[in-house]
C-alpha positions as CSV (number, residue, x, y, z in Angstrom):
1,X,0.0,0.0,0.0
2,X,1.6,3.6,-1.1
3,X,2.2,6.2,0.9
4,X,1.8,9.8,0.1
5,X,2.4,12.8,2.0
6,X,0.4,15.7,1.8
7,X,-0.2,19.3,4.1
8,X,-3.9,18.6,3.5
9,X,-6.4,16.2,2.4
10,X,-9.6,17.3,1.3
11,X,-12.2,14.3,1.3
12,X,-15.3,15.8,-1.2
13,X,-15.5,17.3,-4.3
14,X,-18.6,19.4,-4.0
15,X,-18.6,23.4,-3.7
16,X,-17.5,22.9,0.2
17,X,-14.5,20.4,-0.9
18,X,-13.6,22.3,-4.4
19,X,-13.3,25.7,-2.2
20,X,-11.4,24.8,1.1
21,X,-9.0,23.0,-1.4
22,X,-8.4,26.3,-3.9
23,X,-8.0,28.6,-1.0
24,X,-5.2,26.8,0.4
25,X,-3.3,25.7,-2.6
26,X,-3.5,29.5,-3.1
27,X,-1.4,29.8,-0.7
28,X,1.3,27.1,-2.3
29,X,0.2,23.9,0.1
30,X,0.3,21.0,-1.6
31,X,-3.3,19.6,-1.4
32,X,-5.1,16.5,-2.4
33,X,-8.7,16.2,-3.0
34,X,-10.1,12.7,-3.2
35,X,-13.7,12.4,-5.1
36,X,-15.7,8.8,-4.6
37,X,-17.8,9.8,-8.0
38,X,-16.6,11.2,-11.4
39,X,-17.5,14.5,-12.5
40,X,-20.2,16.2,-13.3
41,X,-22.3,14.5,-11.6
42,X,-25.9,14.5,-10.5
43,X,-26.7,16.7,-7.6
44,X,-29.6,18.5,-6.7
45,X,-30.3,22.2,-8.4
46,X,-29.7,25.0,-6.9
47,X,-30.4,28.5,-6.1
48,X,-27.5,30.7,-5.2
49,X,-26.8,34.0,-2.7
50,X,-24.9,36.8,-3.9
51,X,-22.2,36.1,-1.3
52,X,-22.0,32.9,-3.3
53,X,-21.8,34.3,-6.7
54,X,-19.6,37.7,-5.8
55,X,-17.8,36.7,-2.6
56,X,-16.7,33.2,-2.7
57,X,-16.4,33.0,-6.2
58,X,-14.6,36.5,-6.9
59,X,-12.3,35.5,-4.1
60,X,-11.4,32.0,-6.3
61,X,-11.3,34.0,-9.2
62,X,-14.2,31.5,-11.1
63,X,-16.7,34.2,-11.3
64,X,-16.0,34.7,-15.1
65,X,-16.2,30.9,-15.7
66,X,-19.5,31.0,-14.3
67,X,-20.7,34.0,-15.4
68,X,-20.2,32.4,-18.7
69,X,-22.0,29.7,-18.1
70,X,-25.4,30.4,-19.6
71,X,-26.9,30.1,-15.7
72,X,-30.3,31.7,-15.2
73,X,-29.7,35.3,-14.0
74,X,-31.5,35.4,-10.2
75,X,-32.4,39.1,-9.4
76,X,-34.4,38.0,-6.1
77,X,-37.0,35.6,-4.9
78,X,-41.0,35.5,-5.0
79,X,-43.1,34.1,-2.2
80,X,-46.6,33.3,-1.6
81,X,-46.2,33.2,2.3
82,X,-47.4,35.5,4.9
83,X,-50.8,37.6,5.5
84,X,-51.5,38.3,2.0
85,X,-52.7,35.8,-0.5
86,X,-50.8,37.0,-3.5
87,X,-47.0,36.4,-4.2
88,X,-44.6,39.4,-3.1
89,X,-41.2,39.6,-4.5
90,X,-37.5,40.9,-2.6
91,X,-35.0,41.6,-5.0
92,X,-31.5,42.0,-4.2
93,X,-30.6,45.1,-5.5
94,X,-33.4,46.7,-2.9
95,X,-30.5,46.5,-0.5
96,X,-27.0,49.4,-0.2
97,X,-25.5,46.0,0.8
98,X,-26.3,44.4,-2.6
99,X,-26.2,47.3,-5.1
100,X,-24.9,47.0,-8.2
101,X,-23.1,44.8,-10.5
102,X,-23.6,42.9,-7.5
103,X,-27.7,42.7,-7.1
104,X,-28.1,39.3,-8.5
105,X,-27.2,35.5,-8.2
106,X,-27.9,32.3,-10.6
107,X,-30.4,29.7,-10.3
108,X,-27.6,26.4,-11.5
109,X,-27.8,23.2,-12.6
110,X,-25.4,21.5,-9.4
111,X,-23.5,19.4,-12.1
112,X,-22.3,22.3,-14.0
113,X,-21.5,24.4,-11.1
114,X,-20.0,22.0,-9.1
115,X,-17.9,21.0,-11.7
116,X,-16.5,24.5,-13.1
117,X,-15.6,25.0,-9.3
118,X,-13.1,21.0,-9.5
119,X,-11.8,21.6,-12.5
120,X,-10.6,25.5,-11.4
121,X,-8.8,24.0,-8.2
122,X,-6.7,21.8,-10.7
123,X,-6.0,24.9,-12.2
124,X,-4.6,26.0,-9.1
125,X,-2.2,23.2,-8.4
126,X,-4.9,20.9,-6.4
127,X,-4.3,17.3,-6.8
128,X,-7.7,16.4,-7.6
129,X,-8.4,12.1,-7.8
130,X,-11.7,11.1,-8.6
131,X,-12.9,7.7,-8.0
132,X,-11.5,7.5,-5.2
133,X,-13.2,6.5,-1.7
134,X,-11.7,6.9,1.4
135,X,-12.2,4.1,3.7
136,X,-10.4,4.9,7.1
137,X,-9.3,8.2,8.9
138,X,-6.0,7.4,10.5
139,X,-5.5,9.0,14.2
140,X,-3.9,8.4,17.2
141,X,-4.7,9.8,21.2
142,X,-3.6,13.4,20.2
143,X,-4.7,14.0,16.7
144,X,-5.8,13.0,12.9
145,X,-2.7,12.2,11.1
146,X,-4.4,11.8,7.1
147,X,-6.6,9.0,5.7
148,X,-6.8,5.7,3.9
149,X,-8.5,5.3,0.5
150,X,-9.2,3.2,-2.1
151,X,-9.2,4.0,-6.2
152,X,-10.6,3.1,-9.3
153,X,-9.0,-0.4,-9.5
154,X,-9.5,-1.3,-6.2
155,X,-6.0,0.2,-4.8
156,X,-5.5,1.1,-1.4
157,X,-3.3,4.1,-0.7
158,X,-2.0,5.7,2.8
159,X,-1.8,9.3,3.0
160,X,-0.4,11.6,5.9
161,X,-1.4,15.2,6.0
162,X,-1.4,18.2,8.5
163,X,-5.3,18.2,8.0
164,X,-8.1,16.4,6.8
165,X,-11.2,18.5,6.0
166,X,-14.2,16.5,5.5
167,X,-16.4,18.0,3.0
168,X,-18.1,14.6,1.5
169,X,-21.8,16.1,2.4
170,X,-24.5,14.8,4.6
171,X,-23.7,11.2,4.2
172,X,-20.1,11.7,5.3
173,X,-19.0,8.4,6.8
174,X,-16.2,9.9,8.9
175,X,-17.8,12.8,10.4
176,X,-17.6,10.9,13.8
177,X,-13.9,11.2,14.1
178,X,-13.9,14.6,14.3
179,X,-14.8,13.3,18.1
180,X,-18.8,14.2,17.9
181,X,-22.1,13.2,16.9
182,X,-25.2,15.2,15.0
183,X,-27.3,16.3,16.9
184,X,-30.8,16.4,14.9
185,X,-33.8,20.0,15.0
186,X,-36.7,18.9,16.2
187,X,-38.7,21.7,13.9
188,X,-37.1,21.1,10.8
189,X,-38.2,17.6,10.6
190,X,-39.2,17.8,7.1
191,X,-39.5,15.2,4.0
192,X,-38.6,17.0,0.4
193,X,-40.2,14.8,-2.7
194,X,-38.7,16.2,-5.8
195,X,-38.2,16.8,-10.1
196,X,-37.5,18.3,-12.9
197,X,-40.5,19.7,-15.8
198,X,-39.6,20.8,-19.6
199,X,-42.0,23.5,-20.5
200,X,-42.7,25.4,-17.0
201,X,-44.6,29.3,-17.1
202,X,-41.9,31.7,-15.9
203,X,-42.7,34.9,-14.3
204,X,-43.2,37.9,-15.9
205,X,-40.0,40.1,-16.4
206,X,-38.1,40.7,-14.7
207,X,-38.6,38.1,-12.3
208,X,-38.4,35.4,-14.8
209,X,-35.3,33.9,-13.0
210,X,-36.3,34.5,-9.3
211,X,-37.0,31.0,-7.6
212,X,-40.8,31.2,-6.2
213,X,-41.9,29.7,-3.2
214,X,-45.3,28.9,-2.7
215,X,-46.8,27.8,0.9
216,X,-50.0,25.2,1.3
217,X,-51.9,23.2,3.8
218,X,-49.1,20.4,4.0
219,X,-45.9,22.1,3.5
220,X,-44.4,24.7,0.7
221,X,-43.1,23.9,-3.0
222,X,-39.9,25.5,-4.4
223,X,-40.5,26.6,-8.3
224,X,-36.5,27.1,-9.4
225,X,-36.1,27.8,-13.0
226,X,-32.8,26.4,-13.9
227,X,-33.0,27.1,-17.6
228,X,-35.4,28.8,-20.1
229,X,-37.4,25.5,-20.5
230,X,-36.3,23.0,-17.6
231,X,-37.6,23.5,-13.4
232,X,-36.7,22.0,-10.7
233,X,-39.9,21.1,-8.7
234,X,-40.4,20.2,-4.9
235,X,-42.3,19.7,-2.0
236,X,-41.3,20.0,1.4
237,X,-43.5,18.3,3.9
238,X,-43.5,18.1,7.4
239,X,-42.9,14.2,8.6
240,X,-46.5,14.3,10.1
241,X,-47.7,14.0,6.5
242,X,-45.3,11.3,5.7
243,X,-48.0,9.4,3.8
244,X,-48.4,11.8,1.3
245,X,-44.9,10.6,0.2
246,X,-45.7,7.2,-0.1
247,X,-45.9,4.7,-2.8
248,X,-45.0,5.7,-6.5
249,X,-42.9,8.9,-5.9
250,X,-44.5,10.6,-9.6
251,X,-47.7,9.9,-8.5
252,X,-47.3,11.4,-5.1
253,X,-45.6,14.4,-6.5
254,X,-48.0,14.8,-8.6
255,X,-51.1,14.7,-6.2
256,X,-49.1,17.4,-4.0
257,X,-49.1,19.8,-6.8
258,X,-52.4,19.3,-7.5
259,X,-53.3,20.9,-3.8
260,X,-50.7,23.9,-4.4
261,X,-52.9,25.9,-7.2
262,X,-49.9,28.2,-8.1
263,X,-47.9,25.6,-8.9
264,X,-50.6,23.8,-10.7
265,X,-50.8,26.6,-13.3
266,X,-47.2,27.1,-13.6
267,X,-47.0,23.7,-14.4
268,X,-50.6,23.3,-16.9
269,X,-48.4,22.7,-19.6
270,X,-45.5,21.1,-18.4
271,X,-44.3,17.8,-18.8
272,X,-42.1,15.7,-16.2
273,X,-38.5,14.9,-17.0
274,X,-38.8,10.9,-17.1
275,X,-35.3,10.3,-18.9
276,X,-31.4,11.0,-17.6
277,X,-30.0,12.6,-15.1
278,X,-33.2,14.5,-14.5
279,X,-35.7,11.7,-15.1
280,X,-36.4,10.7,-11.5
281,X,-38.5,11.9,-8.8
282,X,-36.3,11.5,-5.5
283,X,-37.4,11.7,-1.9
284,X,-34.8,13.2,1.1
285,X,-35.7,12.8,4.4
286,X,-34.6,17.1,5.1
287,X,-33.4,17.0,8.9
288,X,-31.9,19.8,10.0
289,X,-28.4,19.0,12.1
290,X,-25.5,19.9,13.4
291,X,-22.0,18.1,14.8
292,X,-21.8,18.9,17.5
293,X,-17.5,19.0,16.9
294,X,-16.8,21.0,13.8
295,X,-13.0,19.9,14.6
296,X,-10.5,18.7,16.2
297,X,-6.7,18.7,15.5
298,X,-5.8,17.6,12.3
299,X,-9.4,17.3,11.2
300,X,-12.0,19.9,10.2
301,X,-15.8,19.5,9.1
302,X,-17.7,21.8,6.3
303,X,-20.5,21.6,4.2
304,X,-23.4,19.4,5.1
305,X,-21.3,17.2,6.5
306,X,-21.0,19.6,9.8
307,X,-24.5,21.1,9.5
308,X,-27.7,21.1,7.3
309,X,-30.2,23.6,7.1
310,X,-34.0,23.9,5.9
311,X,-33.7,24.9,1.8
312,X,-36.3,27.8,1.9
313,X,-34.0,30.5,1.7
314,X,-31.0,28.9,-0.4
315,X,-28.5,28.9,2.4
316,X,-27.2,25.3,1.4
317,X,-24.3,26.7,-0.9
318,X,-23.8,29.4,1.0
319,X,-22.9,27.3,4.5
320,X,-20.9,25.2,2.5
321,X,-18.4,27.3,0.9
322,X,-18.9,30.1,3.8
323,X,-17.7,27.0,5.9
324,X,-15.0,26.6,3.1
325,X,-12.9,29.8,4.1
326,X,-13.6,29.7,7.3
327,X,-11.5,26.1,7.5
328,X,-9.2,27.5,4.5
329,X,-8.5,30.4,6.9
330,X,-7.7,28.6,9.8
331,X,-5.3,26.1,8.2
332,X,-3.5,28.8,6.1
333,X,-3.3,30.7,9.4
334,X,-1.3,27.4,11.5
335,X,0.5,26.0,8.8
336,X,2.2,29.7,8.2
337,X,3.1,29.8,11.7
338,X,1.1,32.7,12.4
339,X,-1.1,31.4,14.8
340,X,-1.5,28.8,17.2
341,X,-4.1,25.5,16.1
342,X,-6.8,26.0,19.0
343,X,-6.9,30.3,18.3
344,X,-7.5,29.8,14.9
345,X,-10.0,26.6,14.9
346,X,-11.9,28.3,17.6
347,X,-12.8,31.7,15.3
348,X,-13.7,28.9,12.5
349,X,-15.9,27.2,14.9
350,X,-17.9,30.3,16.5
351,X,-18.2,31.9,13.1
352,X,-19.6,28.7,11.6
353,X,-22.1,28.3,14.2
354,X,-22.9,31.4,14.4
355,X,-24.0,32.0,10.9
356,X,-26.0,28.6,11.3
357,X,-27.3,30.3,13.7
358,X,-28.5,33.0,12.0
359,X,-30.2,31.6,9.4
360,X,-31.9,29.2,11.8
361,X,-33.6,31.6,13.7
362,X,-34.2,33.5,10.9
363,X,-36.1,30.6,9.1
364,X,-37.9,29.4,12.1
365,X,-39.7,33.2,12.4
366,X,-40.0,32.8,8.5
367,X,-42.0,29.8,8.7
368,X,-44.5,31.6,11.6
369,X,-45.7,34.1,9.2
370,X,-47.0,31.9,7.4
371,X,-51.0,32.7,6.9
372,X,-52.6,29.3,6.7
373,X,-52.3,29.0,10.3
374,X,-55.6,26.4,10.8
375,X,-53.3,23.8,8.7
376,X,-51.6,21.1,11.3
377,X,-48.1,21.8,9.4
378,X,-48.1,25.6,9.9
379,X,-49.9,25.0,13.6
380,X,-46.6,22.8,14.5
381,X,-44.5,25.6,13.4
382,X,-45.6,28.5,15.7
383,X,-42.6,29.7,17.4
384,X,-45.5,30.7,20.3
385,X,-45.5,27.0,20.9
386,X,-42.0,26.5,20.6
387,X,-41.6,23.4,22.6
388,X,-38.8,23.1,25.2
389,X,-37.2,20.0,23.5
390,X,-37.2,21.9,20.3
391,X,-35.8,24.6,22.4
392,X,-32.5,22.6,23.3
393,X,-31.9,21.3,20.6
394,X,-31.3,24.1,18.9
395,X,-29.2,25.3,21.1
396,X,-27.7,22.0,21.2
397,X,-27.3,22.8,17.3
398,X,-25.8,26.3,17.6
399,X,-24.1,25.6,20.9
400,X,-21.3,24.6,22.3
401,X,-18.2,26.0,23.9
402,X,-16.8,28.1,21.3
403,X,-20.2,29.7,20.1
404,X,-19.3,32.9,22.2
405,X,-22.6,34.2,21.2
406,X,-24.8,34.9,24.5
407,X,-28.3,34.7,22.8
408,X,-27.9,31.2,21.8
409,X,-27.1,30.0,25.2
410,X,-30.4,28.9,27.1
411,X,-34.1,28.0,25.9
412,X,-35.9,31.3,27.7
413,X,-33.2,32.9,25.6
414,X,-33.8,31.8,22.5
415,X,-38.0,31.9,22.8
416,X,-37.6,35.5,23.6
417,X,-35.9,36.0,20.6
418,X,-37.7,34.1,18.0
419,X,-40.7,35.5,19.1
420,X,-38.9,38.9,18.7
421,X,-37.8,38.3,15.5
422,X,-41.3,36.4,13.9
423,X,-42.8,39.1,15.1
424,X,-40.5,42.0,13.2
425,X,-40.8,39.3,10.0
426,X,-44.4,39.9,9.7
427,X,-44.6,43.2,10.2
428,X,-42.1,43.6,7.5
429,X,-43.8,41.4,5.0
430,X,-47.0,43.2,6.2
431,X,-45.6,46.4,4.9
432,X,-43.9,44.4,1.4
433,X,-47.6,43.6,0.8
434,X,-49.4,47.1,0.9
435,X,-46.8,48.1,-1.2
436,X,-47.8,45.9,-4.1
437,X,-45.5,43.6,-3.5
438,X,-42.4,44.8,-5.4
439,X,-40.8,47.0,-2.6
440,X,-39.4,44.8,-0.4
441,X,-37.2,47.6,1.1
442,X,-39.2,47.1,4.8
443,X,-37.9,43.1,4.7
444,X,-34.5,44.4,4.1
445,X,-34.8,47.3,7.2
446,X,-35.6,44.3,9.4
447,X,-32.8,43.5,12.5
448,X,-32.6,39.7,11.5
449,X,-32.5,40.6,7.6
450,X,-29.7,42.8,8.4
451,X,-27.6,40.3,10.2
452,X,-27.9,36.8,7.9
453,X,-26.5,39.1,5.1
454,X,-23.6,41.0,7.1
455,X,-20.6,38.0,6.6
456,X,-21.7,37.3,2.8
457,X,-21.7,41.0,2.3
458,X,-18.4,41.7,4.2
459,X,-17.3,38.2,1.8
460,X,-18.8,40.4,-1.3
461,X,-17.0,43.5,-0.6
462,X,-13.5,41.5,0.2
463,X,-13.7,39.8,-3.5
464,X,-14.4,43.1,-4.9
465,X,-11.8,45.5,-3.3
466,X,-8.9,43.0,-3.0
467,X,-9.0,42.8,0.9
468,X,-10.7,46.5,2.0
469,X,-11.8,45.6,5.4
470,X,-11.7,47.3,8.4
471,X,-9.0,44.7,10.2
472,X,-10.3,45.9,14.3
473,X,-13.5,44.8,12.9
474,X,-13.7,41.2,14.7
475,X,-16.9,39.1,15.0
476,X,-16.5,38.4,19.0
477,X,-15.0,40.4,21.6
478,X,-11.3,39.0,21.8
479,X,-11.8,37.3,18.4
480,X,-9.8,37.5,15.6
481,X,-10.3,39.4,11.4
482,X,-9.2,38.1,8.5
483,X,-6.5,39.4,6.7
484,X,-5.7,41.8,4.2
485,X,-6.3,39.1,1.6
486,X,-8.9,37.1,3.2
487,X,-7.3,33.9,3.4
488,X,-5.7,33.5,6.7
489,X,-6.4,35.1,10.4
490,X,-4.7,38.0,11.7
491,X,-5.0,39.6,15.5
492,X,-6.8,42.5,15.7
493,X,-5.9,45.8,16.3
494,X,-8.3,46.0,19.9
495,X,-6.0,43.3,20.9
């Protein structure tokens, strides 16, 4: 069996793998990414952020590879959710933080995207091996010293590494030796039944390209319009209406359309993908959780396989390659000497968690607005109800020693501030629909609004000015600020 030897091992070559890999071979470490499938490859479509799009990507320097792409331009989203019955619409460039040649993200097929992103970190000197599967994590008492895997042919290879980041998703099969277990929400326990149509309505202009999400009795569908003809189509359904899931996947998507009436007449003359990639209706079980480790030494978790969140607001992408610098940070920052393993994996950790955070409490309020309150599903989501289990485990989710954020730390806590924060939600959207439902300037005024877009913003405004950020700016008191070129940690000035 070969040995190889390697600063870092990257195990996943989705957007969470490709990007913790580029950003530290940017910084001449000799990395090895090890893929179990070949690419492209089937994943699920998605719906990007701007932070996505403009931060991450700028920062790569992919964002004219996928600008090229063809992807559908995304200026915002559409909702029918809240007090009114008719849709109302956000788009980005609404909001200073978003102005600009900036105001807009893509709706992507996963398979291109994901794949632009592996074959640029070859570009940038990753050793990228797909086919590969790794089949042991080799550690001793104090740390992770690299992994075993196995290629095309049936080879078994040994190889040492400063760090192993595992970013192989939500069916990671080493997650556990980061020295933790997942620890599962209680709210989000939802089902997603899902596929693709040929020959979808789109909106009118210019919200041809938003995604639309469209609440009913049993749950909500997403409406993404990944091309001019094809859509991705799903239901997400809370696990008491498990049944409506059951049997012939088609037929049962089908029947759930049939109770959504928007979605109905979007898709009046559609016709279901039934052949390729595309051809088949797939069913997730969409738990929300969180390791309760993100790391220990020599081993770091990102992407889904350290945390999952609902999809309603498109944070999947997002986590993962916000997750992505974080960790590249971190190991840039020990392997340069510049500061210490535990410093730098604890600002990874409490940043990680608390932009989980964020979005969590901003997506449980988003679900109480909802106005079909008489339905079970919505009934189980009122954050007035909030249940003490459901309580802790969130902040089981968001928790633990290195969150440093004080309004995650007990249940009372955490109620007060849902409730707070539902509450500001609705009468936001309240104001979004007198408007018309165009001006979504009252949603983006909002305290909670304000704070899930703050990192990918700051992210944004690092890709575009080459490192302009205020460096006493830390997240937590004591913490430390990227550097001038976002890649690594550096102390800040308060200090």
């Amino acid at each position: 069996m070969s040995t190889e030897e390697f600063d870092v091992v990257v195990v996943g070559g989705g957007p969470s793998g490709s990007t913790v890999a580029s950003f530290v071979a940017k910084q001449g470490h000799r990395v090895l990414l090890l893929e179990k499938e070949t690419f492209p490859r089937y994943q699920i479509g998605e719906s990007l952020l701007p932070a996505t799009v403009h931060g991450i990507c700028g920062m790569l320097g992919v964002a004219d590879e996928v600008e090229k792409a063809g992807f559908t331009r995304k200026l915002g989203g559409t909702f029918r959710w809240g007090t009114n019955p008719e849709p109302w619409s956000f788009a980005f460039a609404i909001s200073p933080r978003m102005a600009g040649p900036t105001s807009h993200a893509y709706q992507v097929e996963r398979m291109k995207f994901d794949d632009i992103l592996l074959k640029h970190s070859r570009k940038l000197g990753v050793d990228v091996r797909e086919n590969c599967s790794v089949t042991e994590v080799i550690e001793d008492a104090e740390r992770v010293r690299g992994v075993v895997y196995t290629d095309a042919d049936g080879t078994r290879h040994t190889v040492n590494a400063r760090y192993v980041v595992d970013a192989s998703g939500n069916k990671s099969r080493i997650h556990r030796q980061a020295g933790g277990e997942r620890t599962y929400s209680d709210f989000f326990r939802n089902i997603a039944i899902f596929g693709y149509y040929e020959g979808g309505k789109r909106m009118p202009a210019p919200k041809q390209g938003n995604i639309f999400c469209a609440a009913f009795d049993e749950g909500w569908f997403w409406y993404i319009p990944l091309s001019d003809t094809l859509t991705s189509v799903g239901a997400v359904v809370h696990r008491e209406f498990a049944e409506s899931v059951q049997g012939d996947p088609s037929e049962a998507l089908s029947q759930l359309i049939e109770k959504c009436p928007r979605i109905a007449d979007l898709l009046s003359d559609a016709e279901r993908v039934t052949e390729g990639v595309y051809g088949q209706v797939r069913v997730r079980k969409d738990y929300s959780y969180s390791n309760n480790s993100y790391w220990r030494p020599g081993m770091v978790l990102v992407g889904d396989a350290a945390c999952f969140l609902d999809p309603v607001f498109s944070s999947g992408v997002h986590l993962a390659t916000y997750s992505a610098l974080l960790a590249a940070r971190s190991i840039n920052s020990v392997l340069a000497g510049d500061i210490g393993e535990e410093e730098s994996f604890a600002e990874f950790d409490a940043r990680y968690r608390h932009e989980f955070g964020l979005f969590y409490e901003f997506l449980v309020s988003f679900y109480d607005m909802n106005s079909d309150h008489e339905s079970y599903f919505w009934q189980a989501k009122k954050v007035n109800s909030f249940a003490d289990s459901e309580l802790e485990a969130f902040v089981e989710l968001v928790g633990g020693v290195a969150s440093l954020d004080g309004a995650f730390v007990d249940a009372e806590s955490v109620r007060t501030r849902f409730k707070n924060t539902a509450g500001e939600l609705e009468r936001s959207v309240a104001q979004v629909d007198r408007t018309g439902g165009d001006d979504a300037t009252p949603l983006y005024q909002s305290e909670i609004m304000g704070s899930v877009m703050e990192q990918g913003t700051q992210i944004q405004v690092q890709a575009a000015l080459g490192g302009d950020l205020d460096p006493s700016d830390a997240l937590f008191e004591g913490g430390l600020v990227p550097s001038a070129d976002g890649l690594r940690w550096a102390v800040s000035a308060e200090r």
